[in-house]
N, C-alpha and C positions, 0 to 999 in steps of 0.2 A: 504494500500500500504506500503509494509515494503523495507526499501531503507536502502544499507549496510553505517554504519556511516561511518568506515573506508576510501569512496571512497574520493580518490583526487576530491577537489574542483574543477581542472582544467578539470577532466573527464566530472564532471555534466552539465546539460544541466536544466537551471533557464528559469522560466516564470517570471519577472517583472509586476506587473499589478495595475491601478489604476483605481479607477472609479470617477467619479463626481452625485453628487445627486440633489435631490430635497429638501434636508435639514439634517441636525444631528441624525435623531432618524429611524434606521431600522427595526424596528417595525413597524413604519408608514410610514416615506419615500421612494425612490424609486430609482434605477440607473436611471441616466437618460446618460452615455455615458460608455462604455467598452471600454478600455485601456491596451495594453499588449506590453511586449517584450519579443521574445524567444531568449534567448543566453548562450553561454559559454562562461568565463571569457576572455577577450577581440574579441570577434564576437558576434554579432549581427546578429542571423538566421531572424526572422522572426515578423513582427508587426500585429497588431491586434488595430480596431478602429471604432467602432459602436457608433452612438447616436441610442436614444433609447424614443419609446413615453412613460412616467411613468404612462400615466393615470390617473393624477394630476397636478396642476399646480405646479410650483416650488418655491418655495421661493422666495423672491425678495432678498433678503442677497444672498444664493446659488448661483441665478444668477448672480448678481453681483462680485462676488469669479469670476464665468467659464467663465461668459459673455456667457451661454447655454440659450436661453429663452426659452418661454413654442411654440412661432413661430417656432424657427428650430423644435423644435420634433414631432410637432403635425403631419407631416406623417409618421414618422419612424416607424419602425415596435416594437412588445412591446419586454419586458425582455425577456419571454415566448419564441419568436420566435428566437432572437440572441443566449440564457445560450448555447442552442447545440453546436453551432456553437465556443464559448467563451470556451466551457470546452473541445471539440476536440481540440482546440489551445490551451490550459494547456498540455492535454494530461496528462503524466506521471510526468511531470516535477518537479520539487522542485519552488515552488510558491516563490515570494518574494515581499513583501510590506513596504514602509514606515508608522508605526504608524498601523501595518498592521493588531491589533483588530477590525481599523473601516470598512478598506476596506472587511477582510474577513467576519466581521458580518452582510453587506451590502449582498455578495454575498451568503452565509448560507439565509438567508432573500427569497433575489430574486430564489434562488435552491428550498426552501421552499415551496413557492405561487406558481412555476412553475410545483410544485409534482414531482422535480428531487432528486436526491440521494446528501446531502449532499459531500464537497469536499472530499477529501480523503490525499490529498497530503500536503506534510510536508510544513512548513511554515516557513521562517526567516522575522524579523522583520529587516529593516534596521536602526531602530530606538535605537535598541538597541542594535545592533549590534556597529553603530556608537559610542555608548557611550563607548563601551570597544576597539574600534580600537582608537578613540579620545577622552579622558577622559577631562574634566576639561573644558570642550565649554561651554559656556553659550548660546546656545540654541540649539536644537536639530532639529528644521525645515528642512525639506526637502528644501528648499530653500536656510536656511541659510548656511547650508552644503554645499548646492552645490556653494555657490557663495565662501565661504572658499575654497574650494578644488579646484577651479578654473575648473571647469566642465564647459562647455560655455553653454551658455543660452539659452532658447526655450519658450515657453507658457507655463509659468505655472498657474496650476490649469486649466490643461485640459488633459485629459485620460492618451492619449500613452504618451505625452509628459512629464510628472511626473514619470510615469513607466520606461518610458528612461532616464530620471536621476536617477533616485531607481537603476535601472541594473547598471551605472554608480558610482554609490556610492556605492553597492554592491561591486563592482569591485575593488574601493576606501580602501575600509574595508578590503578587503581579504589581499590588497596588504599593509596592514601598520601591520596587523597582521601574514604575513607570513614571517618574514626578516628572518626566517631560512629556509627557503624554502617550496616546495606546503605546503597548508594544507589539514588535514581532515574536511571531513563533518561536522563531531562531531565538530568541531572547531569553528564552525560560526553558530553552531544550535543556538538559540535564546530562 
């Protein structure tokens, strides 16, 4: 998917997305909730919010992070059945994730097993993106950011609700890096 850099930030149209697992390592662990936000820099189109059975039990560390036990998923439907549904909701979009090697390696992982076509779509990291909008922070958490930035609070460390702060931080970013006005894409590529 080739996406012209030059476009105004304000024109694109961002998938936010996070997931919650069964533990740290994508090779063996497993989504256990799909988390999304579609929007353009200040709207919010469209959410997206699956649990999901992994097919394994989940860590007890993980769970305790989501507060997801291995009870809510055990009848949800698996990866397999949700990815379609998860990647028609990307669609075209320009992806954005906090720390966004884990999440997209999680979903590369779960595309994998499912025998689907790897992502396609361009990717910012709001991880680092933050670190050039706000230099000099001593720590870079999705959390800690958001509670700096005065974003109001939700559940964190659960899907949509982190992916809705990512889009808001996102948004965070654009606007302390644009004080001369819109930016380019190229601008906030990661």
């Amino acid at each position: 998917m080739i996406i012209d850099p030059t476009l105004s930030v304000s024109s694109c149209t961002f998938v936010a997305f996070d997931f919650e697992t069964t533990g740290l390592y994508p090779a063996v662990d497993r989504v256990v909730e799909f988390g999304a936000v579609r929007f353009m820099p200040g709207k919010e189109i469209a959410d997206f919010n699956e649990l999901c059975n992994p097919e394994m039990a989940i860590h007890p560390e993980a769970s305790r992070v989501s507060g997801i036990t291995d009870a809510m998923v055990a009848d949800k439907p698996l990866a397999a059945v949700i990815l379609p549904r998860f990647m028609d909701f990307v669609g075209e979009s320009i992806l954005v994730a906090h720390n966004a090697g884990f999440d997209t390696a999680f979903l590369r992982a779960e595309l994998q097993r499912a025998g689907m076509p790897t992502v396609p779509n361009l990717i910012i990291d709001t991880q680092v993106l933050a670190k050039r909008a706000f230099p000099g922070k001593k720590s870079y958490a999705l959390q800690n950011l958001v509670e700096m930035l005065g974003i109001p609070a939700n559940t964190a460390h659960r899907a949509r609700d982190d992916a809705r702060q990512c889009a808001r931080l996102f948004e965070h970013c654009v606007g302390a890096l644009s004080f001369m006005g819109d930016l380019e894409l190229s601008e906030v590529l990661t």
